[in-house]
N, C-alpha and C positions, 0 to 999 in steps of 0.2 A: 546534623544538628536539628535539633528541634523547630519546628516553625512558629512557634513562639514566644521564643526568646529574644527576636528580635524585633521591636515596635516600634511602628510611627508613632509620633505625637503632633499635634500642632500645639505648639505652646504659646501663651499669653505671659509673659511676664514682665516685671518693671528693675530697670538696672539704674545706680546709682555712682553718675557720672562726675567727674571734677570739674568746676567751673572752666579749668585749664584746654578742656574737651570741647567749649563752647563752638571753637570755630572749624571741629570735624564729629559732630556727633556720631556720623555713623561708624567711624572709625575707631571710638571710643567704645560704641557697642560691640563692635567686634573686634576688639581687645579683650572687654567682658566675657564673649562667648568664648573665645579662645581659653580662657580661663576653665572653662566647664567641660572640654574636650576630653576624654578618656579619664574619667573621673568620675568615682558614683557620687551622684546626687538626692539628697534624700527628697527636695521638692519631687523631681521624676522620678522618683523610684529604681533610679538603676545607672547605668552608665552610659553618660551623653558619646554616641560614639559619629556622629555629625550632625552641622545643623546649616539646613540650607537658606537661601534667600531669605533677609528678615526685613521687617518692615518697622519702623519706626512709627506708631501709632500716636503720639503727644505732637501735638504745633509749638505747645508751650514747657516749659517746664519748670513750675515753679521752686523758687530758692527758700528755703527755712531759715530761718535769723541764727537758730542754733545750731542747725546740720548742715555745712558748707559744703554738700554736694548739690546734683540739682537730680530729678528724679524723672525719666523716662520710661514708658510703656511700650513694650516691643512684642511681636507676634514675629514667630518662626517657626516653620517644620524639622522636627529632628526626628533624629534614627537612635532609637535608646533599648541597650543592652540589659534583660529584665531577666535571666535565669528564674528559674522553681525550683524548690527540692526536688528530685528526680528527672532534671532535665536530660534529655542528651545532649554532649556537647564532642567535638572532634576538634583533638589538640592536635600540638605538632611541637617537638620537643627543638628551639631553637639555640640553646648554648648549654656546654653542661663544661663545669669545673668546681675545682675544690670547694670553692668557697661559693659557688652560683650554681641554679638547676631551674630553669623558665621555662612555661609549658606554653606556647602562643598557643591560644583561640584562631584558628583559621574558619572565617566567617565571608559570605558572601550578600554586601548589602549597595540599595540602589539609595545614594545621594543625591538631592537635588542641585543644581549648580545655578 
């Protein structure tokens, strides 16, 4: 596989939580990120394929009279899946049946815990 296809990011971004979340924000955030796991995303440009230790950046978060979530800023390092045309990549062919034929990506990447 090619060696760059697969990128660090440090990312900044802000997730919008339900008041419901108030008394585990961070658990609400990582609900959010779980959300974003093996799925391209067109903010990152590519496929969030983990995200380590995040930080919760807002003390506060203010409520809008009209938007009944409340809105938090969060910084995390992720490992995001970014192909080229012409990459190389090395599959591995894991179920084959009538109706199914899935080609896993066998990929080796360092997550931060």
């Amino acid at each position: 596989m090619d060696p760059g296809v697969l990128k660090k990011a440090h990312a900044v971004f802000s997730v919008d939580l339900h008041p419901s979340k108030l008394h585990d924000v961070r658990g609400g955030v990582q609900e959010h990120i779980n959300t974003l796991l093996m799925r391209y995303n067109e903010d990152f440009g590519g496929v969030v394929m983990c995200v380590g230790n995040f930080k919760v950046l807002s003390d506060q978060a203010p409520v809008n009279l009209y938007f009944p979530l409340f809105r938090v800023r969060v910084r995390a390092p992720a490992v995001v899946f970014m192909p080229q045309r012409g990459s190389l990549l090395t599959g591995r062919v894991t179920k084959v049946s009538e109706y199914f034929e899935c080609n896993g990506i066998t990929a080796w990447w360092t997550c931060w815990s």
